[in-house]
C-alpha positions in Angstrom: 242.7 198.1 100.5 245.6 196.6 98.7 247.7 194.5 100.5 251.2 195.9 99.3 249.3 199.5 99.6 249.4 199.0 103.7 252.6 197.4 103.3 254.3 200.7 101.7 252.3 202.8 104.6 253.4 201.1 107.2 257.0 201.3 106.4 256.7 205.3 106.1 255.0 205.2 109.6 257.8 203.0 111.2 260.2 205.5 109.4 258.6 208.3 110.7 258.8 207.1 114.1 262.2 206.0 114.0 262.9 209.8 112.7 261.0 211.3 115.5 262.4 209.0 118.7 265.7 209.3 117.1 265.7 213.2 116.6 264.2 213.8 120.2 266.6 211.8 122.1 269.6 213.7 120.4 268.0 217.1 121.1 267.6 215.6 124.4 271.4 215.2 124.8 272.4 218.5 123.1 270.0 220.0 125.6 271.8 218.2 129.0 275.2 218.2 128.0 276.2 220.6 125.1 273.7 223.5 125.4 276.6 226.5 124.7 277.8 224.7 122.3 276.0 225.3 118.1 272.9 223.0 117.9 274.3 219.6 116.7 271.2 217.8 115.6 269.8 220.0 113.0 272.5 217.9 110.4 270.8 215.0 111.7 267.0 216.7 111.6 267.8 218.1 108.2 269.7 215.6 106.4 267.4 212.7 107.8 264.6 215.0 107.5 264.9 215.1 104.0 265.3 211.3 103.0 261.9 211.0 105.1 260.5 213.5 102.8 261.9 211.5 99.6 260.5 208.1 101.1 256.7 210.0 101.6 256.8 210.9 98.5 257.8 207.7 96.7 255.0 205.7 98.9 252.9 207.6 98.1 253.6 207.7 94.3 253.4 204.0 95.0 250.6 203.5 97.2 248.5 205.5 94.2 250.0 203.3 91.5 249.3 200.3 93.4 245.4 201.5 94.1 244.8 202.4 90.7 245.5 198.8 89.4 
């Protein structure tokens, strides 16, 4: 395995994990203290959501590159 190749997949696992804990603990708070109110986090879910999407996607554009050399 390529060094940089694990280098590239670790960083879209930390940012998945970030996205994940970060995501849960707002929902968390809409939940306790905003409930009535319009659910808050999905700007956060989607908007977050979709630069995670764009990072997969360019490590793993990379991570193929990088194998294939």
């Amino acid at each position: 395995m390529h060094k940089d190749a694990n280098a590239v997949r670790w960083g879209v696992r930390i940012h998945l994990i970030c996205y994940l804990a970060a995501n849960l603990i707002q929902v968390l708070v809409w939940w306790l203290f905003t409930p009535d109110l319009h659910f808050w986090p999905i700007w956060s879910i989607v908007g977050w959501g979709a630069g995670l999407a764009i990072h997969i996607w360019a490590a793993r554009t990379t991570t193929r590159r990088l194998l294939d050399t």
